[in-house]
DSSP file (Angstrom, degrees, kcal/mol; ACC not computed):
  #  RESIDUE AA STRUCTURE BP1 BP2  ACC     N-H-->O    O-->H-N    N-H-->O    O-->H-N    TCO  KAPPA ALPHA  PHI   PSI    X-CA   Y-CA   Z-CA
    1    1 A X              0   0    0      0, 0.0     2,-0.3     0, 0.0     0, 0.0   0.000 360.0 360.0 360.0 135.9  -17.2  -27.0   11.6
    2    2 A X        +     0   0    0      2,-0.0     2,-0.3     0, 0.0     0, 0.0  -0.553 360.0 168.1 -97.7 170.9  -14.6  -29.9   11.7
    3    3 A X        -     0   0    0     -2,-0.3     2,-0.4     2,-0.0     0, 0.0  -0.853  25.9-124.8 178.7 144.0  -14.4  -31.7    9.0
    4    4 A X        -     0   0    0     -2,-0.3     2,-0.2     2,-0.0    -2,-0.0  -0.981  19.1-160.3-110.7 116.8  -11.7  -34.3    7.7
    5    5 A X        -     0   0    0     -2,-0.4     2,-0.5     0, 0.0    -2,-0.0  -0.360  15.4-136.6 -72.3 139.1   -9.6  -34.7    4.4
    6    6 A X        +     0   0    0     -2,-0.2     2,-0.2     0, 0.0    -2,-0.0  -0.776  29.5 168.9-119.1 116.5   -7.9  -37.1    2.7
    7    7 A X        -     0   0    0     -2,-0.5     3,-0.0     1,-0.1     2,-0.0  -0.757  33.9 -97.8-108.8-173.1   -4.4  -36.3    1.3
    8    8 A X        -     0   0    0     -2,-0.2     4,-0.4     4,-0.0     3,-0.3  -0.169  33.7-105.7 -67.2 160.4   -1.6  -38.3   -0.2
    9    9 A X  S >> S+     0   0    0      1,-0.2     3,-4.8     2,-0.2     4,-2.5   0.977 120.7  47.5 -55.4 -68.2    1.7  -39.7    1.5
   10   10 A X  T 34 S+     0   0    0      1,-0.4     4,-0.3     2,-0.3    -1,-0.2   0.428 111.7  42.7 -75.0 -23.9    3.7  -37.1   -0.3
   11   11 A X  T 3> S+     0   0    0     -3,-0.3     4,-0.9     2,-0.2    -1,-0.4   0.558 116.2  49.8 -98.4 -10.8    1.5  -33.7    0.4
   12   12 A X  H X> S+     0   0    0     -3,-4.8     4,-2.0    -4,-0.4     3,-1.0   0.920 115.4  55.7-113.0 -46.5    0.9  -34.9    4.8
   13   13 A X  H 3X S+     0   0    0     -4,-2.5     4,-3.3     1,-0.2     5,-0.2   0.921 112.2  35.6 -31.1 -51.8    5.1  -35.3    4.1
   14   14 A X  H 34 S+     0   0    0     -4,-0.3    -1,-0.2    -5,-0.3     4,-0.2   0.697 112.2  57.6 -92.8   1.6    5.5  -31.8    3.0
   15   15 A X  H <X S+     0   0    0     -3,-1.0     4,-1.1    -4,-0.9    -1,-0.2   0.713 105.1  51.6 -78.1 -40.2    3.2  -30.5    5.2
   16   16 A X  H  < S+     0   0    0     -4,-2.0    -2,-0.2     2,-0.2    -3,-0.1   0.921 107.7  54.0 -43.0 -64.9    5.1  -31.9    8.2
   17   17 A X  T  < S+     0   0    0     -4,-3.3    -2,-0.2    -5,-0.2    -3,-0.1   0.787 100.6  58.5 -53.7 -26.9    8.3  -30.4    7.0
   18   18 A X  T  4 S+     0   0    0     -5,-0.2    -1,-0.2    -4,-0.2    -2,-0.2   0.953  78.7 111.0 -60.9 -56.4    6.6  -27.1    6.8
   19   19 A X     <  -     0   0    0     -4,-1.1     3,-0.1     1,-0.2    -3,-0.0   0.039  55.3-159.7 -23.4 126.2    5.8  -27.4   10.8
   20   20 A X  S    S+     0   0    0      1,-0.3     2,-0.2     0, 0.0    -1,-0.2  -0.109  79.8   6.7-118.3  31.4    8.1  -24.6   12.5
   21   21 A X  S >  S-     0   0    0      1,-0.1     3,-1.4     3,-0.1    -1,-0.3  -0.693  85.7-103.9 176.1 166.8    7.7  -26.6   15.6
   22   22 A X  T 3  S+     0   0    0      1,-0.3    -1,-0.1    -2,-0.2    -3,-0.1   0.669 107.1  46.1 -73.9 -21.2    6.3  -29.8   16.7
   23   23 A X  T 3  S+     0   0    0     -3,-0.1    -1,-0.3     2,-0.1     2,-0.0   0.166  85.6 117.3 -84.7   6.5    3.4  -29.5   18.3
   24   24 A X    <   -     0   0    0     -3,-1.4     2,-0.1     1,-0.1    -3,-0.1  -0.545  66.5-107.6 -88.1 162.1    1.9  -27.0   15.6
   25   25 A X     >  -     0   0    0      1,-0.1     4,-3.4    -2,-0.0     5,-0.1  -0.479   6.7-125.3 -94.5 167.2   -0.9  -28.1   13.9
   26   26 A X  H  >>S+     0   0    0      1,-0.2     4,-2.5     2,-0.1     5,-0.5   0.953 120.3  53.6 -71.7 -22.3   -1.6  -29.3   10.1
   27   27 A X  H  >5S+     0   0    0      2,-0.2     4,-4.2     1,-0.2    -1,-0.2   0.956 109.0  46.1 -43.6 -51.2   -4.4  -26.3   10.3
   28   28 A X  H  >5S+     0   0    0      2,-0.2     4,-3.1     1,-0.2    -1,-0.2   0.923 113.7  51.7 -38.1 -62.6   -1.7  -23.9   11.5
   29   29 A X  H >X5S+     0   0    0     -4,-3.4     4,-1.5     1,-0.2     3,-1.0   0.981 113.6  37.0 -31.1 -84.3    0.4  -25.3    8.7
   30   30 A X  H 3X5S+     0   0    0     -4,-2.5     4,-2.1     1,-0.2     5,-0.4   0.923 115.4  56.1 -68.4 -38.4   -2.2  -24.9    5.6
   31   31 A X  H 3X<S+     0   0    0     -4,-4.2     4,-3.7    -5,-0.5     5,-0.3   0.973 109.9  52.2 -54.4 -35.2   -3.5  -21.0    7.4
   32   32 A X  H <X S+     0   0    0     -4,-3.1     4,-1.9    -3,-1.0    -2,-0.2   0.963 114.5  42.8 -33.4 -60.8    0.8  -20.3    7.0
   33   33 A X  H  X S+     0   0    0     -4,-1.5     4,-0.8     2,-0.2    -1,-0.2   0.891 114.1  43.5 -73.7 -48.7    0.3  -21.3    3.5
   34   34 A X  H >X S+     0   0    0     -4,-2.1     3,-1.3     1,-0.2     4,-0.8   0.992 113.7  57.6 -61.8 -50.4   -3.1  -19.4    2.5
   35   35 A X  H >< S+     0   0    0     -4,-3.7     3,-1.8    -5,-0.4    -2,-0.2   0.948 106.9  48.5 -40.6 -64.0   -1.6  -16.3    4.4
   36   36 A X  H 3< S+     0   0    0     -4,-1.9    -1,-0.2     1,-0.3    -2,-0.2   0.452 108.0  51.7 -22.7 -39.4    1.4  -16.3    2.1
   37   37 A X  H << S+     0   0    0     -3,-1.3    -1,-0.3    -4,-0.8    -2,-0.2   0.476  89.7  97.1 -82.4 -43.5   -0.4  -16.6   -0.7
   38   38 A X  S << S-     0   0    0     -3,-1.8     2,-0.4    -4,-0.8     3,-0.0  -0.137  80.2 -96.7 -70.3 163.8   -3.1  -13.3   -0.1
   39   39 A X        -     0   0    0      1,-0.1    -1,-0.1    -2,-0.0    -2,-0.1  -0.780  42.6-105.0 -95.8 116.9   -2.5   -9.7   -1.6
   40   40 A X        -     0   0    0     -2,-0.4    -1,-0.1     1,-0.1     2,-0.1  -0.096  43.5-111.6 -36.9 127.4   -0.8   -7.3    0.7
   41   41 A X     >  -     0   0    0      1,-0.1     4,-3.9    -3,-0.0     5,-0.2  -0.370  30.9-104.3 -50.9 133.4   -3.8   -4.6    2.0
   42   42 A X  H  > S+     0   0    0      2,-0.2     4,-1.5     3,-0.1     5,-0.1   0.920 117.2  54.1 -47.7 -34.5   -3.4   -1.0    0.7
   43   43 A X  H >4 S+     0   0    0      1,-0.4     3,-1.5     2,-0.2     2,-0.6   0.521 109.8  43.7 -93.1-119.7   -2.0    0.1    4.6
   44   44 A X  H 3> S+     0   0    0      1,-0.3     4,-1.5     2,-0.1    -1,-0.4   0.191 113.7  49.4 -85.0  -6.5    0.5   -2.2    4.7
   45   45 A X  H 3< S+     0   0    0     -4,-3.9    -1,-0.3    -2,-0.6     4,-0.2   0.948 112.3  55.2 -50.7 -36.1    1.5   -1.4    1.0
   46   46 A X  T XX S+     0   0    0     -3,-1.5     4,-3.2    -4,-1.5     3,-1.0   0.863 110.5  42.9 -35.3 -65.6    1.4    2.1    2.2
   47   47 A X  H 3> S+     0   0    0      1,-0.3     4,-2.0     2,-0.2     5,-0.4   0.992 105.5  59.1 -80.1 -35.9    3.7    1.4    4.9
   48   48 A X  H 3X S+     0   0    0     -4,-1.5     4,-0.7     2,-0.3    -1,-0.3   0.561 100.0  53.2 -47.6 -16.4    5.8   -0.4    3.2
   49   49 A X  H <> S+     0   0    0     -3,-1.0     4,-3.0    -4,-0.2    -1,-0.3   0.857 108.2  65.2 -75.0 -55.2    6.6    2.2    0.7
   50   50 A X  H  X S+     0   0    0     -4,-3.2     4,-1.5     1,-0.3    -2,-0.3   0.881 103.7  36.4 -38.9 -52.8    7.3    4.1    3.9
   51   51 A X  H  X S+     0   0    0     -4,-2.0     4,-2.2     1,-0.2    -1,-0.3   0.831 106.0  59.8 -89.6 -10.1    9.9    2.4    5.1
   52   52 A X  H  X S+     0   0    0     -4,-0.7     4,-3.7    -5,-0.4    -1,-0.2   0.944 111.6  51.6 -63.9 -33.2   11.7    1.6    2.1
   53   53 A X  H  X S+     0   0    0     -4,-3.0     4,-1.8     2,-0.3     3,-0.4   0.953 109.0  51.3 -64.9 -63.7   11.7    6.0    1.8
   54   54 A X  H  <>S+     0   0    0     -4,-1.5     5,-3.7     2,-0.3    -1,-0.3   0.905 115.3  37.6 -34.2 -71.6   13.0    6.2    5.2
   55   55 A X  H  <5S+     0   0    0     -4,-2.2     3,-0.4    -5,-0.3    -1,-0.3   0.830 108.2  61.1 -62.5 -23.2   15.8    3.8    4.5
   56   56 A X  H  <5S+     0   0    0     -4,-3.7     2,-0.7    -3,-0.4    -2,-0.3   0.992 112.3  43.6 -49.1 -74.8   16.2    5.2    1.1
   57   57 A X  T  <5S-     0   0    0     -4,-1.8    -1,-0.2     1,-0.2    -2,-0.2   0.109 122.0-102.6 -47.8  18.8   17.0    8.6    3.4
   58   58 A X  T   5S+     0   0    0     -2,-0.7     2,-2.5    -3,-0.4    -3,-0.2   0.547  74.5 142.5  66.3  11.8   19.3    6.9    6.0
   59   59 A X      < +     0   0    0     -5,-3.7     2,-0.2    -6,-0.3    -4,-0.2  -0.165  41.5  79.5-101.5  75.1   16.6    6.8    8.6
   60   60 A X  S    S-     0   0    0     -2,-2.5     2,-0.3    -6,-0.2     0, 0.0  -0.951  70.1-104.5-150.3 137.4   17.3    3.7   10.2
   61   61 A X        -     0   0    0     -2,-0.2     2,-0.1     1,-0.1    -3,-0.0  -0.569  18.3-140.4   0.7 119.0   19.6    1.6   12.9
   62   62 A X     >  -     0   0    0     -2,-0.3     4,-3.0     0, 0.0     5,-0.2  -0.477  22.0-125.2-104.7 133.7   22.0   -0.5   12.3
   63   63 A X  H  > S+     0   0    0      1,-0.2     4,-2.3     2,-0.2     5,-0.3   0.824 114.3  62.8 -82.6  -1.9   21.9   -3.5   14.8
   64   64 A X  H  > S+     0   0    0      2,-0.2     4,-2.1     1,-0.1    -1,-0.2   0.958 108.9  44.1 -36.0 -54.5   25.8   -2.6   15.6
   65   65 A X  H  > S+     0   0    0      1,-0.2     4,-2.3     2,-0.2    -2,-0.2   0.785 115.6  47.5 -95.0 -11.9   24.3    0.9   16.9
   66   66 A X  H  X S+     0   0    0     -4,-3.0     4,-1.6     2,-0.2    -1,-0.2   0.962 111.3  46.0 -48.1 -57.3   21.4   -0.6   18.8
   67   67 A X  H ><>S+     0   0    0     -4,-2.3     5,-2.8     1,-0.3     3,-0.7   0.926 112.4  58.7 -68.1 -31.5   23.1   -2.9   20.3
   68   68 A X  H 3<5S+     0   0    0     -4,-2.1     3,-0.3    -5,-0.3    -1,-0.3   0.868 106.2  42.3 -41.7 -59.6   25.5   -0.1   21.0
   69   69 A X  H 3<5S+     0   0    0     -4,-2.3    -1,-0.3     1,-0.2    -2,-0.2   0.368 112.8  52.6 -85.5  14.4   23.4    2.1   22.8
   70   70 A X  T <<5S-     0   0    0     -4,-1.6    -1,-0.2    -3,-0.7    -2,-0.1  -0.320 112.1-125.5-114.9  49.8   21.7   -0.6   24.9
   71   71 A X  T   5       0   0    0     -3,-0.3    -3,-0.2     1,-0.2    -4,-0.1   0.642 360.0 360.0 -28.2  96.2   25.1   -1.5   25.6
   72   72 A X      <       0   0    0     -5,-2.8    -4,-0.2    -6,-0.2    -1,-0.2   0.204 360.0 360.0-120.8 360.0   25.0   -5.1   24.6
């Protein structure tokens, strides 16, 4: 269902500035914002513990030694 809003100069301003390109829409925009906003899911908290542990142990690439072995 479509539906139409009415906001103020000041919020369709900062909602513009939000746009990370021009053509995106204000829907795009305000889903950015609600995403942003939600509580991480136990799997990705999960992984995310994970990879801080991983980097905690050194087990990570540096983009020096990527770029290094894809010799770039």
């Amino acid at each position: 269902m479509t539906t139409t809003i009415q906001i103020s100069d000041h919020l369709h301003s900062e909602l513009r500035n939000r746009k990370l390109f021009d053509r995106e829409t204000y829907e795009e925009v305000i889903w950015d914002l609600v995403e942003d906003t939600k509580e991480l899911n136990a799997q990705t908290k999960k992984e995310i513990a994970k990879a801080r542990a991983e980097i905690k142990a050194g087990k990570f690439y540096t983009l020096a030694q990527v770029k290094e072995e894809l010799g770039l």
